[in-house]
C-alpha positions as CSV (number, residue, x, y, z in Angstrom):
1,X,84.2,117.2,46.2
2,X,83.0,119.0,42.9
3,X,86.1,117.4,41.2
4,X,85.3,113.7,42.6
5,X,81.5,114.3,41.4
6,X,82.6,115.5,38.4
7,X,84.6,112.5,37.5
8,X,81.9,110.1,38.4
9,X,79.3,111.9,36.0
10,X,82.0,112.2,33.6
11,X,82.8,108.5,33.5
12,X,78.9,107.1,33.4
13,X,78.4,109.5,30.7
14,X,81.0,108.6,28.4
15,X,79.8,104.9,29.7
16,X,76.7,105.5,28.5
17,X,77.5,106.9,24.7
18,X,80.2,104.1,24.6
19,X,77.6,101.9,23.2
20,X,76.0,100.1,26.8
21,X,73.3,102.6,26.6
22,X,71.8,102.2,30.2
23,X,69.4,104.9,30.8
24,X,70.1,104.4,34.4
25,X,74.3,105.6,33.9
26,X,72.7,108.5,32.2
27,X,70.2,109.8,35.1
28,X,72.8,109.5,37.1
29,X,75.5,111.0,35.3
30,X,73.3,113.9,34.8
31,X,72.7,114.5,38.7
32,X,76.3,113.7,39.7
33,X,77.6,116.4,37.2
34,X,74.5,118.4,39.0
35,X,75.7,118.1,42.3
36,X,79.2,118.9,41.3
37,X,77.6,122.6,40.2
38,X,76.3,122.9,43.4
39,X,79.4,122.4,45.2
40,X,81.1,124.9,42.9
41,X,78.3,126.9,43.8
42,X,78.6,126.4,47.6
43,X,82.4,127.0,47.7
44,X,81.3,130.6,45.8
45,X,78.7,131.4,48.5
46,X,81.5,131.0,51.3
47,X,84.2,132.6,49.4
48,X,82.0,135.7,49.5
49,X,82.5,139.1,50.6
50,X,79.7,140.5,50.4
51,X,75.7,139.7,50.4
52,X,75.4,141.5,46.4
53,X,78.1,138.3,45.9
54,X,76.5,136.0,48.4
55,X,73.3,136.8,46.9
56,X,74.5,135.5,43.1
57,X,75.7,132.1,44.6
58,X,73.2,131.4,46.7
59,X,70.6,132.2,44.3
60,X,72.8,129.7,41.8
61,X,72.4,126.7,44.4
62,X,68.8,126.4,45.1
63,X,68.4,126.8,41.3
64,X,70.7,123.5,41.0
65,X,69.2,121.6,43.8
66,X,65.6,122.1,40.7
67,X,67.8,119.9,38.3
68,X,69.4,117.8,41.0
69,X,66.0,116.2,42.2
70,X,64.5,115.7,38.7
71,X,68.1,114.0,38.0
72,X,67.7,112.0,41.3
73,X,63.8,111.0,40.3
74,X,64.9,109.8,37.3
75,X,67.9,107.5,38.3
76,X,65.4,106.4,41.1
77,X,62.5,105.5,38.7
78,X,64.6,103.6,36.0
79,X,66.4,101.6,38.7
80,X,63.7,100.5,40.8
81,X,62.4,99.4,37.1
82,X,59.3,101.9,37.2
83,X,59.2,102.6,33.7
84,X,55.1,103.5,33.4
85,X,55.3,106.0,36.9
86,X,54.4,109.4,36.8
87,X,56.5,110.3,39.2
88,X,59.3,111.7,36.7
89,X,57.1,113.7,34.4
90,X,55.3,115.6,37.2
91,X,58.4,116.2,39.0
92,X,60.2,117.6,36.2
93,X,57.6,120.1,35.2
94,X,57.1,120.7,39.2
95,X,60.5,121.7,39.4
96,X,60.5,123.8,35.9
97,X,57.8,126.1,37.2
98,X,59.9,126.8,40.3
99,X,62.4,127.3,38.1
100,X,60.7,129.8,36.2
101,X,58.8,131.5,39.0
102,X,62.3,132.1,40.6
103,X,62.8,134.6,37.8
104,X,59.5,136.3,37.2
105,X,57.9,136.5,41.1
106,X,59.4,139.8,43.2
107,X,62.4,139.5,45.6
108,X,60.3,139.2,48.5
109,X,58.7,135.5,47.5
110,X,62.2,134.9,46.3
111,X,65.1,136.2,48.5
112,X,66.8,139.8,48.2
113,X,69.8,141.0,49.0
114,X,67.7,144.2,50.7
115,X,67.0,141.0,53.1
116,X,70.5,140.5,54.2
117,X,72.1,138.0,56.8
118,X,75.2,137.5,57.6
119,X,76.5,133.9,59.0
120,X,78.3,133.1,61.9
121,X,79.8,130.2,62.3
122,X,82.0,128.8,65.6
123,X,82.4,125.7,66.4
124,X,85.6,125.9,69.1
125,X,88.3,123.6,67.9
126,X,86.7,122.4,64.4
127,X,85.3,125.3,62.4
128,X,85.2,129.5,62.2
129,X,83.2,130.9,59.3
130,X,81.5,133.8,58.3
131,X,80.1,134.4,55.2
132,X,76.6,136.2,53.5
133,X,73.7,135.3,51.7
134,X,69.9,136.6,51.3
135,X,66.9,135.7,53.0
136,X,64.8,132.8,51.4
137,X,61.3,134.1,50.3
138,X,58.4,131.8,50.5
139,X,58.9,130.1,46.5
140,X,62.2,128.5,47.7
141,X,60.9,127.3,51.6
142,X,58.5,125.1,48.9
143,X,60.9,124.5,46.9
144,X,63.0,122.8,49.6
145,X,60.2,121.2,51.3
146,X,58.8,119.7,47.9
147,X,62.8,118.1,47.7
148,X,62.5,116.8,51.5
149,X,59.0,115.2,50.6
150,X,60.5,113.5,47.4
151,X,63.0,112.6,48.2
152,X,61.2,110.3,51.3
153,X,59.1,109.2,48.6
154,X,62.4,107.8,46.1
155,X,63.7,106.4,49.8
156,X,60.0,104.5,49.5
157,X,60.7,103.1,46.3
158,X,64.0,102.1,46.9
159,X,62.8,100.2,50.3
160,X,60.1,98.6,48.5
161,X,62.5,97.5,45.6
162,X,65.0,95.9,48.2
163,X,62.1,94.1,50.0
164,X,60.8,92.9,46.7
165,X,63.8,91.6,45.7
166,X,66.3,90.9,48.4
167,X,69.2,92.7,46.3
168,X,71.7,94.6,48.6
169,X,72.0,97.8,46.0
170,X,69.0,99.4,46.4
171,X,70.0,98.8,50.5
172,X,73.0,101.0,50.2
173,X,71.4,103.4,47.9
174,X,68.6,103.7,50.7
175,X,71.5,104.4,53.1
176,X,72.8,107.0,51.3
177,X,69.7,108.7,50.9
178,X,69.0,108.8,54.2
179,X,72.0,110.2,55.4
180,X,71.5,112.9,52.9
181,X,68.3,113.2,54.2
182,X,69.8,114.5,57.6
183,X,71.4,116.9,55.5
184,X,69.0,118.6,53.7
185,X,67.3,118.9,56.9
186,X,70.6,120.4,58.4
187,X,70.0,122.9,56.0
188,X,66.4,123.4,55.9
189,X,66.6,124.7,60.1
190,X,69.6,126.9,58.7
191,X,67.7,128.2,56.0
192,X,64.6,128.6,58.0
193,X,66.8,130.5,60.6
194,X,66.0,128.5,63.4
195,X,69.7,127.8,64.4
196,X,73.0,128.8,63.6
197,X,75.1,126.7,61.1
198,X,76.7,125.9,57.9
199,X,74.9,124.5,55.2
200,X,76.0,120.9,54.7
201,X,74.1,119.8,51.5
202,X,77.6,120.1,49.4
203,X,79.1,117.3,51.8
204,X,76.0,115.4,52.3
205,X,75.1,114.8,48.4
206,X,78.4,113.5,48.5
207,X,77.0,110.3,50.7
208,X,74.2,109.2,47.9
209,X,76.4,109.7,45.3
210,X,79.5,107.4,46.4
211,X,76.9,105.1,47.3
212,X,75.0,105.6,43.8
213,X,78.4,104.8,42.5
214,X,79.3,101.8,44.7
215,X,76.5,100.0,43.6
216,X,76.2,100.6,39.4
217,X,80.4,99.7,39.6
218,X,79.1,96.8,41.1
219,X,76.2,96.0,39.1
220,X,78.3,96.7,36.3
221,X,81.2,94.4,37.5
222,X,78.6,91.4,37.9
223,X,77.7,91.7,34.3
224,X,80.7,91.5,32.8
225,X,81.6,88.4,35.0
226,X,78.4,86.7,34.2
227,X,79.2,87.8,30.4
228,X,82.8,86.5,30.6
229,X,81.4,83.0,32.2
230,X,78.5,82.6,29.3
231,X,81.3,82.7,27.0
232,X,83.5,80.6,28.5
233,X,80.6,78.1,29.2
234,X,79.5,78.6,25.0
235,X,83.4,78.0,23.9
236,X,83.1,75.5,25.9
237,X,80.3,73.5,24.8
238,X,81.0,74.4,21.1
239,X,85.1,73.0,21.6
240,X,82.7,69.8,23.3
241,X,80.4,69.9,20.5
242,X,83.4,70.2,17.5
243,X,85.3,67.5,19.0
244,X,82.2,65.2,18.9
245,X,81.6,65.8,15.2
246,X,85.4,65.2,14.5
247,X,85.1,61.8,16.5
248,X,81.8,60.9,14.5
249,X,83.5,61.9,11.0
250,X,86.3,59.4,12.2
251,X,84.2,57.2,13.3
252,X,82.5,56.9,9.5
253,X,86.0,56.7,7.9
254,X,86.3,54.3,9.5
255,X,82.7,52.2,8.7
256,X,83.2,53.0,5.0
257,X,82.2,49.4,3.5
258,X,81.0,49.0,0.1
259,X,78.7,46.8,-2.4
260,X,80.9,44.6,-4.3
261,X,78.7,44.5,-7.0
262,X,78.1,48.7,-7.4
263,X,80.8,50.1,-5.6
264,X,78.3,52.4,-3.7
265,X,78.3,51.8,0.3
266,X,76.2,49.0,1.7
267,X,73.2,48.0,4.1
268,X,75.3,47.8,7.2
269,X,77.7,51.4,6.5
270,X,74.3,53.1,6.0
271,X,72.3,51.8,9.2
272,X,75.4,53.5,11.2
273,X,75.5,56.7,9.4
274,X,72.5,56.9,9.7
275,X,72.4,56.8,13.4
276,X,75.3,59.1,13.4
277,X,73.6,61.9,11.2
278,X,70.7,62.0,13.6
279,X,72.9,62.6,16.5
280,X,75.4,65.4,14.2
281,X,71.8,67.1,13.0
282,X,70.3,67.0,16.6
283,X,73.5,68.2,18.2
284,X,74.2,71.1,15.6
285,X,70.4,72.1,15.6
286,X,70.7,72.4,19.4
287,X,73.8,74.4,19.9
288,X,73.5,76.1,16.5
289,X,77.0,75.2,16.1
290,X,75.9,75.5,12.2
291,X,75.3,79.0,11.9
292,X,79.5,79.5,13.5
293,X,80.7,77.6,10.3
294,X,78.2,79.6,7.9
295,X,76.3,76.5,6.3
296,X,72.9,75.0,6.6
297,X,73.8,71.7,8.5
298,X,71.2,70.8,10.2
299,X,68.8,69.4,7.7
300,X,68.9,65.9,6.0
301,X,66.4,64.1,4.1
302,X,66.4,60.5,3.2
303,X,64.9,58.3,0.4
304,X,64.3,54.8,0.3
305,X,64.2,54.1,-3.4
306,X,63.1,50.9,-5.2
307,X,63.2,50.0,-9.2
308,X,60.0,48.9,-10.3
309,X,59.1,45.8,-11.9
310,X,62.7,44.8,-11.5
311,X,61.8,40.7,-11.6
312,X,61.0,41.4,-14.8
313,X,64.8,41.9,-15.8
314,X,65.9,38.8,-14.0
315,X,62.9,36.5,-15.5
316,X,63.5,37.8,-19.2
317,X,67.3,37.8,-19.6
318,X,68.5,36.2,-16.3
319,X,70.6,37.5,-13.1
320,X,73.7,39.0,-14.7
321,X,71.5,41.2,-17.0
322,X,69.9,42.0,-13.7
323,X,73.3,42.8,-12.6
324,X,74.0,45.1,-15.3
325,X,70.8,46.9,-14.8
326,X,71.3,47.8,-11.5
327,X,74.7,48.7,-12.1
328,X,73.7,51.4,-15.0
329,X,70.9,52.6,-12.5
330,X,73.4,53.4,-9.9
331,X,76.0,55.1,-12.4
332,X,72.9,57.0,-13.6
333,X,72.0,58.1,-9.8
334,X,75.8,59.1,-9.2
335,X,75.4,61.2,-12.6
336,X,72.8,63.6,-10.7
337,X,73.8,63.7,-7.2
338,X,76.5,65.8,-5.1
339,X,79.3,63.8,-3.7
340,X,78.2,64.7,-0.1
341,X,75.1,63.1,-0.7
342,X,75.3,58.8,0.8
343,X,74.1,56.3,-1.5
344,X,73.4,53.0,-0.2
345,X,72.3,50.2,-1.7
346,X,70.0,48.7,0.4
347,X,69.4,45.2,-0.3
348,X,68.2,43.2,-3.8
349,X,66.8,46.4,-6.5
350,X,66.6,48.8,-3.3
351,X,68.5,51.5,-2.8
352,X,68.7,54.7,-0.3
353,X,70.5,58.3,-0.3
354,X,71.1,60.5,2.7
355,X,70.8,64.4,1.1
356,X,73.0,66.3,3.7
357,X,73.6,70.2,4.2
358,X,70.5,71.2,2.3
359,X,67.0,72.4,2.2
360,X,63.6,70.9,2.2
361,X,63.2,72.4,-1.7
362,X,66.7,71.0,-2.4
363,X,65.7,67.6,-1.4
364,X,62.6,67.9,-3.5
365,X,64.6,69.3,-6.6
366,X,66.9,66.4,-6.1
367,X,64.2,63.6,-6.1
368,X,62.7,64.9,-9.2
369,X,65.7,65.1,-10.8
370,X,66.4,61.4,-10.5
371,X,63.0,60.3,-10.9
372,X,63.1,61.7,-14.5
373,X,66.7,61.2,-15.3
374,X,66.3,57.4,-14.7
375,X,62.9,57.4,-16.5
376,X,64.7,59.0,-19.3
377,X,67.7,56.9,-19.5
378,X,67.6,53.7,-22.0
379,X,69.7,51.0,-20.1
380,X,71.4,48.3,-21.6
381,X,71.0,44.7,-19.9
382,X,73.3,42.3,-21.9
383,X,76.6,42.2,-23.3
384,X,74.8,42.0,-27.1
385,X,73.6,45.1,-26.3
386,X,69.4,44.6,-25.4
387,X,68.3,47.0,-23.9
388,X,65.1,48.1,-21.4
389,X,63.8,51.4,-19.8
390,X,63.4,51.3,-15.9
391,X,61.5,53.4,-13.3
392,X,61.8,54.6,-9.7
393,X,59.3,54.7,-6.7
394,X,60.6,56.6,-4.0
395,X,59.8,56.9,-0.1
396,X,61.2,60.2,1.4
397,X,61.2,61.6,4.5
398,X,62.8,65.0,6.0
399,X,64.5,65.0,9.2
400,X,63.2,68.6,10.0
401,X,59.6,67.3,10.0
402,X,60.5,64.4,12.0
403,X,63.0,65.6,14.0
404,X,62.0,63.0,17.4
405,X,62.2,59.9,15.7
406,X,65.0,57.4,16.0
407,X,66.6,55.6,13.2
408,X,64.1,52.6,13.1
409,X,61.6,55.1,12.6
410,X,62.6,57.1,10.2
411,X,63.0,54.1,8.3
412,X,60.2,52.8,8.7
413,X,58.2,56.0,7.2
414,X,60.8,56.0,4.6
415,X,59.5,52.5,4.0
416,X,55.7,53.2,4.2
417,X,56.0,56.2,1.9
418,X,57.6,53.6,-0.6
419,X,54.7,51.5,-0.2
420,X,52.2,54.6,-0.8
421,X,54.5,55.2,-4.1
422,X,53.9,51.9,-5.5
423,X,50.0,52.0,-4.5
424,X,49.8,54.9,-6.6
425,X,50.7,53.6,-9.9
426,X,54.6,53.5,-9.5
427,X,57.2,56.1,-10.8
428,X,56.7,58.7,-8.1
429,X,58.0,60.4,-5.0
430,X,55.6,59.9,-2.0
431,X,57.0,62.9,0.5
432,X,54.2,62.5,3.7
């Protein structure tokens, strides 16, 4: 029995400093390994010849049964989830001054050898023993009545624990309490001399502690299932999630169209990005798919962008210089944007671009950067080589700031923020 004991508290030990770090495998690793050095204790008391040697192991076991109850408190408290009771503390330091007093108070409030009695033991056809011990003084009858009182009280907690939540561990734990309970009464009429009888504490702690051990295997079992099933269900989901995106990038392969005129795509490839970039940032800012391929995915910001004063162009030097304008603005655009970035022309002098895998700062940086390149940039309108100097108003809107709309709408702020642009004198970003 010592051996068994000693390999369950040997296991939830090295469980615990494994890295789980459940305070509840240490308690009861601590009072398993406990119990084991009472049974080593017990099998000295009956190996005994004499009540000088009974005396030593005797006096050894009640001393154990001090750090088996605090052990037993402690297991209790943490897995009935009592972490503010007082119940531990008070316990421990109980059990610390009988500890104590046991080596200070006189042999008679203790036990003595001078006290001796000898054990007989007969029960025909099952069990002959004889063996010796001392008298138990008055500090260890309270020191075995104070275990009988608490441990009814951790049977309490354990009850209320089951009734509170229906689980079947704290059931069995109950179970084996109480059938240790019987026990350590057993051994309190022994002690108390009231009958004749082995002590059967070393076979009853056995009954707690296998049940002790039934139920944290099994509580530990059920974790690792449900941890094995959440990442199943998350490979899962992120295989479901990664075959989506590869069927939406095929999906734009295959609408790449483009503007005859700029070479940049058109109207109708943009309106169904578009749609598919909303679903790619909601569906990557939900299952944080981005942060598994180590890139900031689940931003975009779009800007509806229109030249201003454009007519002007057409009416001074006709369509084709017109042509050649907005060609030059687009190759200027292109010059200051990153090839992941769409550009769209929209319809007429109107243009968008969809800034993907970036930041809210990024997206401003960018804007500027165009603004002012284009606004820098002399542009040449005809063949003979006239030239003119151009300007942007801009609309823009971030997805993270809108991140319910739907593609009409984002659009249409895009569009209103345009508007706002013009209104305040042209040549400008509007952002809200």
């Amino acid at each position: 029995m010592a051996s068994i004991t000693f390999f369950v508290g040997a296991f939830y030990l090295i469980l615990y400093f494994s890295g789980r770090r459940q305070t509840v495998h240490l308690w009861f690793a601590l009072m398993s390994i406990a119990v084991g050095m009472y049974d080593v204790f017990s099998t000295g008391l009956y190996d005994s010849t004499s009540v000088a040697q009974g005396f030593i192991w005797q006096q050894l076991q009640l001393q154990a049964v001090d750090f088996i109850s605090v052990f037993l408190v402690g297991f209790v408290v943490v897995y009935t989830q009592r972490p503010r009771s007082r119940v531990l503390p008070v316990s421990a330091a109980w059990y610390a001054l009988l500890l104590i007093l046991s080596f200070v108070l006189s042999r008679e409030l203790t036990f003595s050898p001078l006290y001796p009695e000898v054990k007989n033991v007969d029960i025909p056809g099952l069990l002959r023993v004889t063996y010796n011990e001392a008298r138990i003084g008055l500090l260890y009858q309270i020191e075995i009545v104070s275990s009988l009182g608490l441990y009814a009280y951790m049977t309490v907690l354990l009850i209320r624990r089951y009734l509170a939540t229906r689980v079947k561990g704290p059931l069995v734990v109950v179970c084996g309490m109480f059938a240790y309970f019987l026990g350590a009464i057993n051994d309190t009429l022994v002690g108390l001399g009231v009958y004749s009888s082995v002590y059967v504490s070393e076979y009853a702690f056995m009954i707690p502690v296998l049940s002790m051990f039934f139920v944290l295997i099994r509580d530990l079992g059920s974790l690792y299932d449900a941890i094995e099933r959440a990442n199943a269900t998350l490979e899962a989901r992120v295989e479901e999630r990664t075959v989506e995106i590869r069927r939406l990038n095929d999906d734009l392969r295959r609408l790449a169209e483009l503007d005859p005129l700029t070479g940049i795509y058109n109207r109708r490839f943009f309106g169904e990005y578009l749609d598919i970039e909303l679903r790619r940032a909601r569906n990557l800012q939900e299952h944080r798919v981005a942060k598994l391929e180590g890139v900031n995915d689940m931003n975009f910001g779009l800007a509806m962008i229109d030249i201003d004063h454009f007519k002007r162009v057409n009416d001074t030097w006709g369509h084709p210089a017109g042509d050649k304008a907005l060609v030059e603005v687009v190759r200027v655009i292109q010059s200051v944007i990153f090839s992941r970035d769409i550009f769209c022309r929209f319809g007429g002098e109107e243009f968008v671009i969809l800034f993907t895998r970036t930041s809210r700062d990024g997206i401003v940086q960018a804007i500027e950067k165009i603004r002012k390149t284009v606004h820098d940039q002399v542009i040449t309108v005809t063949d003979d080589g006239r030239t003119t100097k151009l300007t942007l108003s801009i609309g823009v809107v971030i997805f993270e700031e809108v991140p319910g709309v739907t593609t009409q709408q984002l659009l249409r702020v895009a569009d209103n923020r345009l508007l706002s642009a013009k209104k305040a004198g042209r040549n400008v970003a509007v952002y809200e």
